[in-house]
N, C-alpha and C positions, 0 to 999 in steps of 0.2 A: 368805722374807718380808723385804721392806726397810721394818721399823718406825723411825718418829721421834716419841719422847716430847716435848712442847713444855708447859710448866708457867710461868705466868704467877701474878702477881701485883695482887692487888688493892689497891694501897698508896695508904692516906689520906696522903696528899705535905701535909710538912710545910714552908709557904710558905717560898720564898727562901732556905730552910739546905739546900745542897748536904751538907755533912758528916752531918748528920743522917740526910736520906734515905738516903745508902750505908747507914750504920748501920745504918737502920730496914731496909733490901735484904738484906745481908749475914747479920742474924741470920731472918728470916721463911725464908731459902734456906740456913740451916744446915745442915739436916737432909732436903734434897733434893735428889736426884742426876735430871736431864735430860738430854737431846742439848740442847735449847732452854730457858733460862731469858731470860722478857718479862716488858720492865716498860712501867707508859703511856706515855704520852706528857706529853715535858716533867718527866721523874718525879725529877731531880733538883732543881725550883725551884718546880711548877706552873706552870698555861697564866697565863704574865704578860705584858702587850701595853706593859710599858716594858724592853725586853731589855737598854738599857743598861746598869742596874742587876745582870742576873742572867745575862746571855750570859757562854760559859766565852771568854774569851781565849787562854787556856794548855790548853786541850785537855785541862782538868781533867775531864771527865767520861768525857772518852774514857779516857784515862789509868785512871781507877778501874775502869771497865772491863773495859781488856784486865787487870791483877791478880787480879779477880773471875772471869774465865774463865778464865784459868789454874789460880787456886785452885780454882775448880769444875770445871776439866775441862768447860766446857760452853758453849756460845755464849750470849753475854749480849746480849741487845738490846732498845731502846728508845731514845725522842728527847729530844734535848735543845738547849736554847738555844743557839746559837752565834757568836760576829763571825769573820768569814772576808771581808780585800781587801776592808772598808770596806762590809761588808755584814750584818746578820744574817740568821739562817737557823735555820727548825724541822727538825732534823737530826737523823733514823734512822740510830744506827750498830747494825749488826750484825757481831760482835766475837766472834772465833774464840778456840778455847783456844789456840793457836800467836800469839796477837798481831796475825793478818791480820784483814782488817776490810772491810764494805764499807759506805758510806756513800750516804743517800738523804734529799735537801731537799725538804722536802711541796712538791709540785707548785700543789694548790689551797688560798690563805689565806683563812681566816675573814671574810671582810668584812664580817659581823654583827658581830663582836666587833673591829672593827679589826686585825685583823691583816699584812690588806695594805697597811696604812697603812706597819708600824713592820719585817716580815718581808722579805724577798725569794723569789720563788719559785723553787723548783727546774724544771726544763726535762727532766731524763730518768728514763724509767720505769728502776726498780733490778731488776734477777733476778740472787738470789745462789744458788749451787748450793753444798748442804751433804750430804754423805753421801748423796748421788746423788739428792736432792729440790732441787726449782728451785722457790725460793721468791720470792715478788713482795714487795717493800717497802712497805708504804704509810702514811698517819697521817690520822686521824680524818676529816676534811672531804673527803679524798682518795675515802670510803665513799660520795658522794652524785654520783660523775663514772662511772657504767660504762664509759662508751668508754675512758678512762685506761686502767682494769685490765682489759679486753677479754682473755678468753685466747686465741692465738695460735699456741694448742700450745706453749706456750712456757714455763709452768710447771706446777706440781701443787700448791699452796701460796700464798694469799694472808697474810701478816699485818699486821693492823692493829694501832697503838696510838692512846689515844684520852684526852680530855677530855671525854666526854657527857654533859650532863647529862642531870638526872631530866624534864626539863620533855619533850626532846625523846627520850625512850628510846626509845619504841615504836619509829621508825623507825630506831634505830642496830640493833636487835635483828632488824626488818623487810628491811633493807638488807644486813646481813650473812649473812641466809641465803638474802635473792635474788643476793647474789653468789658465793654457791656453788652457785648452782642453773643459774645463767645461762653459768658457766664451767666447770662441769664438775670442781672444784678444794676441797679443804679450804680453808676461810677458818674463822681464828682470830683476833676480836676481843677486846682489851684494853683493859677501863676502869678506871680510876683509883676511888675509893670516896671518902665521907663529903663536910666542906663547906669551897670556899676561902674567901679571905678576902674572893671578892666575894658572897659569902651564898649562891653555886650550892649545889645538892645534889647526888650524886654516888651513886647505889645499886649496890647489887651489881648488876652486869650482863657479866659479861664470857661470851664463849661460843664453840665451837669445832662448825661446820657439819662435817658431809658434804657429800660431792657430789651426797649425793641429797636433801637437806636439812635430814636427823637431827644434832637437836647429840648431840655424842660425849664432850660437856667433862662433870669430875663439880669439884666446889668443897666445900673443905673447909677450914675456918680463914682464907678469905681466897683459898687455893692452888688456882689452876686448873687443872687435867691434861687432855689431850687424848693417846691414842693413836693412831698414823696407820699405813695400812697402805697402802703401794705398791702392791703387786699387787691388792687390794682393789679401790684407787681405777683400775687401768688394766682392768680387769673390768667395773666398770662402765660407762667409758670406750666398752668395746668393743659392751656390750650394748645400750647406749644412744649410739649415734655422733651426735651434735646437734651437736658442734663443727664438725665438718665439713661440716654446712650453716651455717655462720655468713657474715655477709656481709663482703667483703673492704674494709678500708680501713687508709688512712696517719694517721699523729698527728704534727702537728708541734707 
C-alpha cells in the first residue's frame, strides 16, 4: 500500500506578523508527525490586496520553510505573498524535507476582491510528484476554474489552500467535492479559521474528498488529517474508468 498522511492546519492568521504566524505554525505542528504538513493560503500575512507592505523580498517565508521541513522531516506547504522581477505574486511553495521545493503562482486572481488589480497571474499548471503521488497545486479561486485542474491522467492528488469565507462556504465545500468526483483524485481543501481585520469570518471548514466523494479528513483541535491510499484510489480508477471518456482539450 502507498499511503500519504497529509495534516493541515486551521490557523486564525495573525494580520501582517510573519514572525508570529511561524510561531503560532511551529508550536500547533509540535506534536505532529506527516508525510504533508498544509497551511492556508497567505498564512504568513493573511489574504492582504496592499502586497507592498507585506510581500517577502528576501524569500523570508520560503526560508522558514525549508527549516520547518527539515525539522519536521516533512513537506511544508502553503502561499504566500511574494515580489519577484518587479512583480507580485500569490505563491504556493511546496517544500521538501531535503530543501527542494516546487513553486506554483495562483493562476486565477480574485477580481471581487481586487486582486488582479495589485497580483500578477501565474500561467502554468504545477504537478509535483512526492513518494510516488502526483500532486496538482492550486490556491483558493483556482477551486471555481475545472478546466485548469482537468485531470489528464496526470495526477492522483489535488491541494488547495484557501481564504473562504463564511458568506460564501457552501460552494468552497460544493466545489471541492465536485472536484474530486469530476477527476477521479483525492482533493484536500485548506481553510484558514476565525476574523481578518477586514471583519470577514472564517469557519471551520477545511476537508479531504475521495474520489468517490466521501470526505476522509477527521479535525481535532484545529488539526486536519487525511489518510490516502494508492492502491485504493487506482481500484477505483479501474472500477469505474470515466476518465477515459473525458473530452480532449489544450490550455493555454
Amino acid at each position: 500500500m502507498k499511503g500519504l498522511t497529509i495534516t493541515g492546519l486551521n490557523l486564525d492568521i495573525i494580520w501582517k506578523n510573519k514572525p508570529a504566524n511561524y510561531k503560532k505554525v511551529a508550536q500547533s505542528f509540535e506534536n505532529i508527525e506527516s508525510d504533508i504538513l498544509m497551511l492556508p493560503e497567505m498564512f504568513s500575512t493573511g489574504f492582504y490586496m496592499n502586497p507592498a507592505e507585506i510581500a517577502d523580498r528576501n524569500a523570508e517565508t520560503l526560508i522558514w520553510m525549508k527549516e520547518f521541513a527539515q525539522h519536521k522531516n516533512s513537506v511544508v506547504c502553503g502561499s504566500a505573498s511574494i515580489y519577484e522581477a518587479g512583480k507580485f505574486l500569490n505563491r504556493f511553495y511546496f517544500v521538501e524535507p531535503d530543501g527542494n521545493y516546487a513553486a506554483y503562482d495562483k493562476r486565477h486572481l480574485f477580481s471581487y476582491s481586487g486582486e488582479d488589480k495589485k497580483y500578477s497571474a501565474g500561467k502554468d499548471r504545477v504537478i509535483v510528484t512526492y513518494k510516488g503521488w502526483r500532486i496538482l497545486l492550486q490556491v483558493c479561486y483556482d477551486l471555481r476554474f475545472p478546466v485548469f485542474s482537468r485531470n489528464n491522467g496526470d495526477y492522483d492528488v489535488i491541494l488547495y489552500v484557501a481564504n473562504w469565507p463564511k458568506s460564501r462556504i457552501d460552494a468552497w465545500q460544493t466545489l471541492l467535492k465536485a472536484r474530486a468526483l469530476e477527476n477521479q483524485a483525492y482533493v484536500f481543501g485548506l481553510n484558514r479559521i476565525g476574523i481578518d481585520a477586514n471583519n470577514l469570518e472564517y469557519p471551520e471548514s477545511s476537508y479531504c474528498f475521495a474520489a468517490d466523494g466521501k470526505e476522509i479528513s477527521t479535525t481535532t483541535d484545529n488539526i486536519v488529517t487525511a489518510r490516502l491510499d494508492l492502491e485504493k484510489l487506482q481500484e477505483f480508477r479501474n472500477k469505474f474508468p470515466f476518465l477515459s471518456d473525458r473530452d480532449e482539450f489544450s490550455f493555454k
